[in-house]
C-alpha positions in Angstrom: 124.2 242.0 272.2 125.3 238.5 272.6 121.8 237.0 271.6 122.1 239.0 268.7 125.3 237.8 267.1 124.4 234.0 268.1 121.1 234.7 266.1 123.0 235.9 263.2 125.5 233.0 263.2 122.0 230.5 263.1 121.3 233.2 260.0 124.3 232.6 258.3 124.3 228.8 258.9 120.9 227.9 257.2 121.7 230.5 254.2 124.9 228.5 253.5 122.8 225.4 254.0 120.7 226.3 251.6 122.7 227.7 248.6 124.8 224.0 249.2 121.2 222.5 248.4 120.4 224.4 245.8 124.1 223.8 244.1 123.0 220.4 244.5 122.5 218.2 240.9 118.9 216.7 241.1 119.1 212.7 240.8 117.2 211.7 237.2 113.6 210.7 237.1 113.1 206.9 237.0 112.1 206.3 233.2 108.6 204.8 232.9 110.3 201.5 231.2 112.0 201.4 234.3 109.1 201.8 236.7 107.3 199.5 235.0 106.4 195.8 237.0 109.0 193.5 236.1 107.8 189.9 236.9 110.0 188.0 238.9 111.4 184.2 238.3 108.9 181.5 239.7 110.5 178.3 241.0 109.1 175.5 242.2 109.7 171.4 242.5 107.9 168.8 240.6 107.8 164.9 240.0 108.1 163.0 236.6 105.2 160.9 235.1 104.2 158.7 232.4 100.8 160.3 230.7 99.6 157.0 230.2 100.8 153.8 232.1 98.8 150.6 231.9 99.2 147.7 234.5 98.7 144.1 232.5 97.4 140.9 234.9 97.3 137.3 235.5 93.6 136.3 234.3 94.0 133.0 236.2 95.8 131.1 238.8 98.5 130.2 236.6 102.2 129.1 236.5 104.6 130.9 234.7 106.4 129.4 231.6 108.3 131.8 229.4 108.8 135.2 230.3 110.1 137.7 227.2 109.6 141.2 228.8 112.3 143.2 230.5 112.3 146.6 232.3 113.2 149.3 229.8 112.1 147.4 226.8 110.8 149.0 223.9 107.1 146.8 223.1 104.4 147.2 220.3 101.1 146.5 221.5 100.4 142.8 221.5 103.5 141.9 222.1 103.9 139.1 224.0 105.7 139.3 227.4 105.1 136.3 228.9 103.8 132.9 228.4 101.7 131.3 231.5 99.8 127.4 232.1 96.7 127.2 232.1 95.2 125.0 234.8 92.9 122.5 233.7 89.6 123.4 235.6 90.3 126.5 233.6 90.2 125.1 230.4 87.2 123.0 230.9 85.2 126.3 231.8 86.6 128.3 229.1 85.4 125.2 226.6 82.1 125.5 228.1 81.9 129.2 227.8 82.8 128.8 223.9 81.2 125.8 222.9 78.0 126.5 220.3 75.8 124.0 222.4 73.4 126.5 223.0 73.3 128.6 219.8 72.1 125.0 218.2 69.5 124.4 220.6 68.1 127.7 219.7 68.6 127.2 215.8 66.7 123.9 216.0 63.6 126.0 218.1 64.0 128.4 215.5 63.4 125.1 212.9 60.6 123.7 215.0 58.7 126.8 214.8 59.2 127.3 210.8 57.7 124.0 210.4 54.6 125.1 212.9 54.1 128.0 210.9 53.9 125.9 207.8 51.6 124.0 208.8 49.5 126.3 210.3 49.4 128.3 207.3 48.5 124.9 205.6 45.9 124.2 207.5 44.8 127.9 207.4 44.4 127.3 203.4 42.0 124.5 204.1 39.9 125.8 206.5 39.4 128.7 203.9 38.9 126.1 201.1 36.2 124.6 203.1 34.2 127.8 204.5 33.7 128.4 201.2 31.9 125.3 201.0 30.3 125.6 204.0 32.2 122.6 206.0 33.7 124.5 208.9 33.2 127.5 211.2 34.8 130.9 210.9 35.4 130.4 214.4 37.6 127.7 213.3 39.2 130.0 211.1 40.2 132.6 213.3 41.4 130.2 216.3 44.1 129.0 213.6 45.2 132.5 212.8 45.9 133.3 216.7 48.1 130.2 216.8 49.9 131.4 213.7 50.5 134.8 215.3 51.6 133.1 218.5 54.1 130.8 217.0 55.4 134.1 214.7 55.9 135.7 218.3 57.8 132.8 219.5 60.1 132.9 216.9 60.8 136.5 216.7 61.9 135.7 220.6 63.9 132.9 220.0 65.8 134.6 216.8 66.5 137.8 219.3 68.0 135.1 221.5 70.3 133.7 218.8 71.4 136.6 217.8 72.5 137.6 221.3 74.0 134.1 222.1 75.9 134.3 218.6 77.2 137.9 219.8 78.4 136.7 222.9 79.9 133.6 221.5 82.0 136.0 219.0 83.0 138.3 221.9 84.2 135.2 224.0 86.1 133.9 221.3 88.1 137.6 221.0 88.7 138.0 224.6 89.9 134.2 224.8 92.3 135.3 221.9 93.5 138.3 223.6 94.5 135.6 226.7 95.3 132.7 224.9 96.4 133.5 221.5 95.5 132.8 218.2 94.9 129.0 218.4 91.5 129.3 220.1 88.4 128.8 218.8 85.2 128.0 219.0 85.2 124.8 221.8 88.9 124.7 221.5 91.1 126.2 224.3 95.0 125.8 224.0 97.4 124.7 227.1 99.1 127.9 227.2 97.7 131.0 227.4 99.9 134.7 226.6 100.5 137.7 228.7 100.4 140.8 225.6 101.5 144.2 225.8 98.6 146.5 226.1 99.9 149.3 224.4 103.4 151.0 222.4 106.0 152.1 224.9 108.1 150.5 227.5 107.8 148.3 230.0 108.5 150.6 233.4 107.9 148.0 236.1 107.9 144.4 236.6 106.6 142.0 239.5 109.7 141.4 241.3 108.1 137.7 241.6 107.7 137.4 238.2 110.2 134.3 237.0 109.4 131.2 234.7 108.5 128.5 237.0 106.2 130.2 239.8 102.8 129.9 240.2 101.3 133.4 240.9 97.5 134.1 241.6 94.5 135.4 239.7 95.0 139.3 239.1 98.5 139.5 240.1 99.6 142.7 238.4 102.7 141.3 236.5 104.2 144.7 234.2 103.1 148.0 234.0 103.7 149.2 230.5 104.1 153.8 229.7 104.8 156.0 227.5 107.7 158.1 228.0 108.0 160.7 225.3 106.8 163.4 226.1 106.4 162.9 229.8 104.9 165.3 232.3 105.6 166.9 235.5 103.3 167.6 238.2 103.8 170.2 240.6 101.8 172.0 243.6 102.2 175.9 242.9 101.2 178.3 245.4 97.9 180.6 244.7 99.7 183.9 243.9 102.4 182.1 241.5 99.3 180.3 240.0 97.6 183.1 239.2 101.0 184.2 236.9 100.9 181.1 235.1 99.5 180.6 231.7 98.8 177.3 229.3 102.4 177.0 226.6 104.7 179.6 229.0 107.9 177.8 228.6 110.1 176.3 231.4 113.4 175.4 232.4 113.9 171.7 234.3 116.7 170.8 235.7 117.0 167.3 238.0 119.2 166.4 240.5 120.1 163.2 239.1 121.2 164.7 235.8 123.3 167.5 237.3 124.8 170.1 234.3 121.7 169.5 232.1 118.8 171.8 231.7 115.2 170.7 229.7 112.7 172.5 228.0 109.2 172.2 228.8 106.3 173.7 228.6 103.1 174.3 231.2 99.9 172.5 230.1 97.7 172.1 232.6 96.2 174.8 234.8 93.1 173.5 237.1 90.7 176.0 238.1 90.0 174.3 241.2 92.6 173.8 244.1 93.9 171.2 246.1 91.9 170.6 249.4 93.4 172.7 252.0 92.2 173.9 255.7 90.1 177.5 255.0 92.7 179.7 256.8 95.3 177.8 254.8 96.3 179.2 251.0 95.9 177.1 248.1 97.9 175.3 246.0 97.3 174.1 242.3 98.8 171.2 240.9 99.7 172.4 237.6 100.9 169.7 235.1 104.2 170.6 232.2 105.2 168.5 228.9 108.4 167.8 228.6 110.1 165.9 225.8 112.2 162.6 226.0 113.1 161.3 222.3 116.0 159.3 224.2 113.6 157.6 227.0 116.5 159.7 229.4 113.8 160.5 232.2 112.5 158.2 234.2 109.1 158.0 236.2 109.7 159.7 239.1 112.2 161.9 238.9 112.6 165.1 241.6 112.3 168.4 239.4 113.5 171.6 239.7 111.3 174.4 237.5 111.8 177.8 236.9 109.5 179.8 234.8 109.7 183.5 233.7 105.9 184.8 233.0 106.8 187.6 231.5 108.3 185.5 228.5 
């Protein structure tokens, strides 16, 4: 009797249970817009860099005498940004290297063997004159027409050489411009020779060496001259974040040293191949982004913070 009524107070549990289920409101289906993936933000850090940054040298062992560039200057190309001395030993080579010695030893050979071919051909004419008469040999006649054809040969050889030497002339006398200026010339070398800008944008970096008055050596790197607008980031991205990424998605920057400011930019670079990495490592890619700078306000160098939203 007992295990009866405990039975049907188990009943009468589970058939409340269940009518308080049923009475139940079903939760809404998830709409499919809903469902759908929604790409998450990618961040990652970055470095500023010039796209194109030229270093400019000391051709010689020189001392310094005027000095016209400054960092953050604005330059043209070929402007001048610093004067230097140029030693004496140097001169006397560069005057060697420019002097027309040898293009008039090989115009007078070119002279010489015009006259020889004159006269051969001269003489050719008589010994024809005179085989007609019977006064010399045909054998006579052919041995002068080798030595015409030999001289000819000489002089094509010695006009390939002047026209090289006058070549090489013209190109010594335009790289001794571009170190000396415009007042050399051919066997002419000035005292002072010029330091020029290789290219428009600014100077980013100077020897800290670099004064009027100090002798430096040959090669010494003395500015480094960049453009700065636009300027690009370069950043090491992680495989799967890589894979997201696509050429023109836009960016937001924002730098440490410019806190409260946010830049545009724009991803454009995406290398296929990855950065050299162990084999149970993952791989990174170091993507490249453009990002404008009318105002010359970022500076090489510069820590980076990027966020990117692919699905944008």
């Amino acid at each position: 009797m007992i295990r009866r009524a405990v039975l049907l107070a188990v009943g009468i549990s589970i058939f409340a249970a269940t009518v308080a289920f049923a009475q139940t409101p079903a939760a809404p289906a998830e709409s499919p817009e809903r469902s759908s993936f929604r790409p998450a933000d990618i961040s990652f850090s970055g470095k500023l860099y010039s796209p194109v940054k030229l270093s400019v040298f000391l051709p010689f062992n020189a001392k310094i005498l005027t000095l016209s560039g400054q960092i953050g200057q604005h330059v043209k190309r070929g402007d001048v940004l610093a004067s230097y001395e140029i030693p004496l030993e140097t001169r006397m080579d560069e005057k060697t290297k420019l002097s027309p010695a040898n293009i008039k030893e090989l115009e007078h050979k070119l002279a010489v063997a015009d006259k020889e071919i004159d006269r051969l051909s001269a003489k050719g004419r008589e010994l024809e004159a005179m085989s007609q008469r019977n006064m010399t040999s045909q054998q006579a006649i052919s041995m002068n027409a080798k030595e015409i054809e030999v001289v000819r040969k000489e002089k094509s050889a010695v006009l390939e050489q002047l026209s090289l030497a006058r070549d090489l002339l013209t190109d010594r006398v335009e790289l001794a411009e571009d170190h000396f200026g415009k007042g050399v010339g051919i066997g002419k070398v000035p005292k002072d020779g010029i330091i020029k800008a290789p290219v428009d944008g600014y100077v980013m970096w100077m020897n800290p060496e670099l004064r009027a008055g100090v002798k430096l050596a040959k090669e010494a790197e003395l500015f480094q001259v960049g453009l700065l607008n636009p300027m690009i980031i370069r950043a090491q991205v992680h495989e799967i974040e890589a894979q997201k990424l696509k050429e023109g998605v836009p960016a937001v920057v924002t730098f440490d040293s410019i806190p409260g400011k946010k830049f545009n930019a724009s991803v454009s670079r995406i290398p296929w191949a990855p950065m050299p990495a162990a084999l149970q490592q993952p791989s990174y890619y170091e993507i490249e982004l453009t990002i404008p700078n009318p105002d010359a306000e970022l500076k090489e160098g510069l820590k980076a913070q990027i966020t990117i939203q692919p699905g944008k």
